[in-house]
N, C-alpha and C positions, 0 to 999 in steps of 0.2 A: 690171165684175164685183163680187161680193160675197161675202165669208165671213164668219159669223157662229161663235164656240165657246160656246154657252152665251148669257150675259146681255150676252160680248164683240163688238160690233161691231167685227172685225179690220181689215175693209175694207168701205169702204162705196161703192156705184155708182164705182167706179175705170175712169176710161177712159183707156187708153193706145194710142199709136202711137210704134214705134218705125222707124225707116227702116231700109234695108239699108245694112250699113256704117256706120253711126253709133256713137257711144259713148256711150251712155246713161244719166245718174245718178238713182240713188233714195236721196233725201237722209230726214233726220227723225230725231226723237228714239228712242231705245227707246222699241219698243211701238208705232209707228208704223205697222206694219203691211210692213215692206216685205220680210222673211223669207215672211211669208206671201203677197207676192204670188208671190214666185219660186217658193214649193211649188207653188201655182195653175198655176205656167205649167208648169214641170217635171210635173207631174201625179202630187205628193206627197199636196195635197190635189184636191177636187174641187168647186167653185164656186156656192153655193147660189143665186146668177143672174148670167145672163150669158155670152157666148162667150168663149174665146181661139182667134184664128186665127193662122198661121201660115204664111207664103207662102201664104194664102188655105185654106190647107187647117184646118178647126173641129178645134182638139185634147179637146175636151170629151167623156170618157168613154176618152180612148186611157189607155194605165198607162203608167207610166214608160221603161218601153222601147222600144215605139213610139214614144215620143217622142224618144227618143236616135235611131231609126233613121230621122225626118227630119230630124235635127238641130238635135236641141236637147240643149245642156247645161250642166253647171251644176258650181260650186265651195259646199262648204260653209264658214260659220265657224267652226267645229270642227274643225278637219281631222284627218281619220282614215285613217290609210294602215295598208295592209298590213306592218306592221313588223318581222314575221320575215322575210319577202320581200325582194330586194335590190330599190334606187332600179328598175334596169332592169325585173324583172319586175314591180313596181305597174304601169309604165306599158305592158308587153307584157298583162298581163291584160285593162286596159280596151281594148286595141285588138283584142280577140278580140269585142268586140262595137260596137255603135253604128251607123252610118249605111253604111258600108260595111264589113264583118266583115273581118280578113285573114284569108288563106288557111289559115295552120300557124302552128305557136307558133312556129317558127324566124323566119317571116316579121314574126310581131310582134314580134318582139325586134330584131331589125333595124331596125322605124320605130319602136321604142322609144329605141333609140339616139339617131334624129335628132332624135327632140320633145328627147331631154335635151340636146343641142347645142342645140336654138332655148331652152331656158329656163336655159341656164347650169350643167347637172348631169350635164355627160359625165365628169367627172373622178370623181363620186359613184357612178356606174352598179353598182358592183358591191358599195356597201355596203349593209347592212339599212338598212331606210328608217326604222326607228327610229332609227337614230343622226345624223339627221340635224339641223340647229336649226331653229328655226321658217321663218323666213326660206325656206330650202331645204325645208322642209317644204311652203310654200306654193307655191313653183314646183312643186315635184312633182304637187300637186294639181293645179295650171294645166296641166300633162302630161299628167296621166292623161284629165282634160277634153278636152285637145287628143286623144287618143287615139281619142277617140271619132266622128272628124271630120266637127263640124259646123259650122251655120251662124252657130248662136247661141250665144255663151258670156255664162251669168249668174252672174257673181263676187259672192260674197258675203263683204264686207269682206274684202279681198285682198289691204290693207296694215294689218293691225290687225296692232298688237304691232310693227311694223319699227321702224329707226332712221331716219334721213333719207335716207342710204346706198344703204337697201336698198330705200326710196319709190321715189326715182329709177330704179331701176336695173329695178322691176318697171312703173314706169310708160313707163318707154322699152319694154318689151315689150310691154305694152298696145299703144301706137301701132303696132310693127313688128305684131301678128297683126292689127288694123285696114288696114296698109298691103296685109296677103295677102291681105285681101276678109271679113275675119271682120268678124261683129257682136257688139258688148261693150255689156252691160248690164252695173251693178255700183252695191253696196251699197255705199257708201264714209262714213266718217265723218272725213275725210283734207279736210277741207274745199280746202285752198291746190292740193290735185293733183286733187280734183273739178273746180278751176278751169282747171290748165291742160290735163286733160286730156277733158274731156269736151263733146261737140259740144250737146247741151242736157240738162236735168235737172227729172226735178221732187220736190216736196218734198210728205211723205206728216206728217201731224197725225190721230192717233188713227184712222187709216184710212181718213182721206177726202184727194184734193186739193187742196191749198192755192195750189200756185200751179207753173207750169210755162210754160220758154224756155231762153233761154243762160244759163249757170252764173252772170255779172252781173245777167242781170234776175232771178233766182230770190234772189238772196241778199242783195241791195235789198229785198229786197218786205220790205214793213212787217210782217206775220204772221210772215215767216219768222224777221226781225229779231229777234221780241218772243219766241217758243217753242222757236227756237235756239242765236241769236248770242246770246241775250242784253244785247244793247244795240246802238249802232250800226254797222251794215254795217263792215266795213270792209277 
């Protein structure tokens, strides 16, 4: 696929395949294009050539919501919650839509409950979501995603701003919703836990391709070296 903004080449002939169940990195400098591939898939923006499939089904021309309701979804680097709203109803609102609707608001408050038990924020559930830290901020977002239940979650740097602490503690939950049959694509600038946490990766330079395999062969590769690491692999 391709997207152009003006005189920007954002993405240039970009071909991916991602497996089912796999965890997927999109590595690269700012500017690199890999926000802009997630809009592409999410169906933020719309692809000036090219298909995105999707369990074989062409998402090209669906809007965003139909794409939540085969599931697909996505986390921003921004995050922005509903911050008058308590932790539990951000994450009862998203389950009122996506791939399969719940019933009643009661009902989604109820599997609101349990996504905050799988992301660590059963204890938060009944404060504004604005008073929460970053940290907790982004589990909630991983929530509200979860909410939605789907196939594909595309995290968008989902440990920018933590401490080492808090790396960990959200990359053990990466692998636990991997272990429930989910697929995790993710933006990550987190290079040491792109390594141990992701099954291959590739690495995107001014919106084309550079080089793509296991998180080792990718961050070897002599391009990646020279426009990333900065010097040698290591």
């Amino acid at each position: 696929m391709s997207k152009r903004f003006g005189g920007v080449q954002a993405v240039r002939e970009l071909d991916l395949e991602v497996g089912e169940g796999e965890i997927f990195g999109l590595l690269g400098p700012n500017g690199s294009g890999k926000t802009t591939v997630f809009n592409l898939v999410a169906g933020v923006l719309a692809p000036d050539a090219g298909e995105i499939r999707f369990g074989g089904v062409l998402l090209n021309g669906l809007p965003p919501h139909r794409r939540a309701a085969l599931g697909v979804a996505r986390t921003f680097q921004l995050v922005r919650s509903l911050g008058r709203l308590s932790v539990a109803d951000n994450v009862a609102v998203a389950r009122l839509y996506g791939a399969t609707p719940a019933r009643s608001v009661d009902a989604a408050r109820q599997e609101a409950s349990q996504l905050l038990a799988l992301v660590g924020l059963a204890g938060k559930a009944h404060l504004p979501a604005a008073s929460l830290n970053l940290a907790e901020r982004r589990r909630l977002e991983v929530a509200r995603a979860l909410a939605t239940r789907p196939r594909l979650l595309l995290l968008d740097e989902p440990l920018a701003g933590l401490n080492a602490d808090e790396v960990q503690a959200e990359v053990g939950l990466f692998r636990r919703l991997r272990e429930e049959g989910l697929t995790l694509v993710l933006v990550e600038h987190n290079v040491p836990a792109v390594r141990s946490l992701c099954d291959r990766v590739a690495f995107l330079h001014a919106g084309e391709k550079v080089a793509e395999g296991s998180p080792e062969q990718v961050l070897s590769h002599p391009r990646v070296v020279e426009v990333y690491l900065g010097g040698a692999a290591g």
